[in-house]
C-alpha positions in Angstrom: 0.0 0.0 0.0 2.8 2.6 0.8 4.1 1.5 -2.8 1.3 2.6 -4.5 1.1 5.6 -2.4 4.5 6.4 -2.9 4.3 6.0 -7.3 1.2 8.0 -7.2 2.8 10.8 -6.0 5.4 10.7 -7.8 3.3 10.6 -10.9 1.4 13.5 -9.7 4.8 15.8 -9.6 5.2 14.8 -13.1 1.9 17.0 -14.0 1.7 20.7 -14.4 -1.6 22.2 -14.1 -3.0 24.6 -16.7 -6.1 27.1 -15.4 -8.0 29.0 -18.5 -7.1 32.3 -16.5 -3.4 31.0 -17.9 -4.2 31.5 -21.7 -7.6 34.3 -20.7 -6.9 37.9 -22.6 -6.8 38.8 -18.5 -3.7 41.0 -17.1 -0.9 39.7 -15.7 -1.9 40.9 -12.8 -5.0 38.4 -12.9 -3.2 35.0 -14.0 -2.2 35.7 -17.5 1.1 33.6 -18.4 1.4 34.0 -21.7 2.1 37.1 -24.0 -1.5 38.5 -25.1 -0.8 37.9 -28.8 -0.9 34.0 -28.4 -4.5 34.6 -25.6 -7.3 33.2 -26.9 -11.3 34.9 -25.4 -12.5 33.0 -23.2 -11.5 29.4 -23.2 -13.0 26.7 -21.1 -11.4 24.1 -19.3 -12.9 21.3 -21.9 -11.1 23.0 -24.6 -7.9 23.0 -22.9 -8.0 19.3 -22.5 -9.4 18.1 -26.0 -6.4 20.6 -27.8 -3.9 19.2 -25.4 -5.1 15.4 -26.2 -4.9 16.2 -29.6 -1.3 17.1 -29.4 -0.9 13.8 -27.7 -0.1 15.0 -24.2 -1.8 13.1 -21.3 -4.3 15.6 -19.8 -7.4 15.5 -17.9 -9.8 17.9 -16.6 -10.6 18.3 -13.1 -13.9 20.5 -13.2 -14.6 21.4 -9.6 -11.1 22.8 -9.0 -10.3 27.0 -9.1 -7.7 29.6 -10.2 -7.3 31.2 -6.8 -7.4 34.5 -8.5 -10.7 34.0 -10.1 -13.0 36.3 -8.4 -16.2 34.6 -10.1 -17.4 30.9 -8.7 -19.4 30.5 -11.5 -19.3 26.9 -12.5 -18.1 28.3 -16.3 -15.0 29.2 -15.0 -14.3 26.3 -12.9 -11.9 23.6 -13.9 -7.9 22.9 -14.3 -5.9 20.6 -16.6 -3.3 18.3 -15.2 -0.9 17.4 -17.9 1.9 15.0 -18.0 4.9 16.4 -19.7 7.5 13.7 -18.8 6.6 9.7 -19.1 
């Protein structure tokens, strides 16, 4: 039991999360990471996953997780992507 315990979190360090306030047309100030060029309106947490599938990463959505920055709890902006970047 402590085996399993022990793989699974190391599996889990091997994810990065990705919140839609990353890639929002938001400030920096508000979660933006990337330069506002490459933003995209608006994207959901479903989008995020299928686009990062389709690249062939290993993501999965968690829907009742939050940005800690997002001041609205509406359930449209709820949700982060875990995504495996190293096998």
């Amino acid at each position: 039991m402590a085996c399993a315990a022990a793989r699974s979190l190391s599996d889990q360090d091997r994810f990065i999360c990705i919140y839609r306030a990353y890639l929002n047309n938001k400030t920096i100030a508000e979660g933006r990471r990337i330069p506002i060029s490459k933003a995209v309106e608006n994207p959901t947490a479903t989008e995020i996953q299928d686009v990062c599938s389709a690249v062939g990463l290993n993501a999965f959505l968690e829907k009742n997780k939050m940005y800690s920055r997002e001041w609205n709890h509406d359930v449209q902006y709820r949700g982060r992507v875990p995504v495996q970047l190293k096998h």
